[in-house]
N, C-alpha and C positions, 0 to 999 in steps of 0.2 A: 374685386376678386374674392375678398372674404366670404361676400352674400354668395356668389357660384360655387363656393367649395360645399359651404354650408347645407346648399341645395342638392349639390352632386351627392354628399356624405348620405342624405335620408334618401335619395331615390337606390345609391347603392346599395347603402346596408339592408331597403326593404326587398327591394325584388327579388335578393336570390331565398331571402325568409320565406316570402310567398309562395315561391316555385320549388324550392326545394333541389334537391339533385338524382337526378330518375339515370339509373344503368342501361346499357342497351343489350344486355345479356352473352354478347360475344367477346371472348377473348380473355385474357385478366387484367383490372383495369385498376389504376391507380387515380390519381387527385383524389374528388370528395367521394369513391369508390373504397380502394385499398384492399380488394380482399384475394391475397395471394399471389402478390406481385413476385416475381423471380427474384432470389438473391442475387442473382449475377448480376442484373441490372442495376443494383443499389450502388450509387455514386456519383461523381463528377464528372461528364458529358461535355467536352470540347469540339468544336467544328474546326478545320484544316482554315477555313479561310472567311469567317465572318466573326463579329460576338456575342452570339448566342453560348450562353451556358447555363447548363441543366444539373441540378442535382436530384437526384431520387431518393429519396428513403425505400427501407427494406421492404415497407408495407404497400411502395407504390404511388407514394405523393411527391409531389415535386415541391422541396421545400426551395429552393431558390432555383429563381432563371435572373442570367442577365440576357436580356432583352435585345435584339438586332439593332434596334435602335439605340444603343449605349445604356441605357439606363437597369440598372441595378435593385433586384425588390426581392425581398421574402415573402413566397408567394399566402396568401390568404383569401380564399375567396372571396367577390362582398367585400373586399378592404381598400383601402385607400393609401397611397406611396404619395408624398409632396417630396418633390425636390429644388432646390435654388441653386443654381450655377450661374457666374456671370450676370448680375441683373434679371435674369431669367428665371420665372416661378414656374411648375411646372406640377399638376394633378395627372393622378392617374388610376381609374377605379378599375379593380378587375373580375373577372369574371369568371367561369369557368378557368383551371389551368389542370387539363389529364392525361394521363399516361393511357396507355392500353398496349396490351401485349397479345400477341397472339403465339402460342408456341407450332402449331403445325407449320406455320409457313416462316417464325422466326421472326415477325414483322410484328416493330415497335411504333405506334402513334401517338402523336403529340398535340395537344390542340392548347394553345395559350389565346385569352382574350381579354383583350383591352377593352370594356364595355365602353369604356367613354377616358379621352383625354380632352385638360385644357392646357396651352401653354402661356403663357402672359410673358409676350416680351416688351422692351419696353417703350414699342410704339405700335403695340399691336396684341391683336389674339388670335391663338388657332386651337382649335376646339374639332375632334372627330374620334376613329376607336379602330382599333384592329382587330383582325382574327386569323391568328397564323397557325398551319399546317402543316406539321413533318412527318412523314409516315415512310418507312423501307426498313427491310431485313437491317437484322443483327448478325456480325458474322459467326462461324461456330465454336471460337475461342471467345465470343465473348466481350470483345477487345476494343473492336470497332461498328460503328454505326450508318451506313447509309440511308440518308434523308430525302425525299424530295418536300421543298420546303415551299409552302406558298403563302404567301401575303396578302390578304385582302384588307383594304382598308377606307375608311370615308372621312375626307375633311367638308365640317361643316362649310358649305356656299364657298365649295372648292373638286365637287365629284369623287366620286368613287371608284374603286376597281371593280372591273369585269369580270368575273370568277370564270366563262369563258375566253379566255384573250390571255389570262393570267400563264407565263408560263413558268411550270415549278422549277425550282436553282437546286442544282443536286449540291448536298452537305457530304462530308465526311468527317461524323463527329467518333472522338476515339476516347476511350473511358481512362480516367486520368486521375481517379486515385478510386479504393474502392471500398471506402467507410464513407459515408454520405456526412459522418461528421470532421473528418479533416479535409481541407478545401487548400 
């Protein structure tokens, strides 16, 4: 498992070095973006009925999500989150994680990526990456957030999702404190 972390650690840290992070010129966009993100938006981001949680900074970055899947990271692009629970080792490199806001229509987007996980349990391994989608209006106090939220994802020599088949889970995250530093 050492040598695969080891492996994962250089291909992540180099690609996003390589590539860099290019804007798509619409909207106001946070992650590795940040320029102009709404104050109102700045803070902790709960959903009614999953565990997804978002925090935002002023500027628009999402310094922590916890993850649909349970797990728990400060986000960093290009970084890497090890966890151990139970016998179970658990990498996770990420990738992209952006805000974007549009104010004409009120609609906030979310794009978190799991470039690559590996899980090591301990009669086995699962190894694949996510790329999840929440995108819907903000209400006009501010308060609350509707998502439609979609998941695509690939386990290695286990198939992937259908990005058409995929159908999105509407959220209802509601803003639950609003300093991005008390949580």
């Amino acid at each position: 498992m050492r040598k695969k972390v080891l492996l994962f650690s250089l291909c992540v840290s180099v690609f996003p070095w390589l590539w860099g992070c290019q804007g798509s010129g619409q909207g106001v966009s946070g992650g590795c973006y940040g320029n102009g993100f709404p104050a109102f938006l700045a803070g902790t981001w709960r959903p009614d009925e999953s565990k997804w949680v978002f925090t935002f900074e002023p500027d628009g970055r999402i310094s922590k999500v916890v993850h649909h899947g349970g797990m728990e990271f400060e986000v960093a692009e290009g970084g890497l989150v090890e966890q151990w629970r139970g016998g179970i080792e658990t990498v996770y490199g990420l990738g992209p994680c952006e805000a974007q806001y549009t104010p004409q229509t009120r609609e906030l987007s979310v794009k978190i990526v799991i470039e690559h996980f590996i899980i090591e349990f301990p009669n086995g391994t699962m190894e694949g990456n996510f790329h999840d989608y929440l995108t819907g209006p903000v209400s006009e106090d501010g308060t609350m957030w509707s998502a439609a939220w979609v998941s695509l994802g690939e386990i290695i020599g286990g198939g992937s999702s259908d990005p058409n088949t995929v159908v999105p889970k509407q959220l209802t995250f509601t803003k639950v404190t609003n300093d991005s530093n008390t949580d």
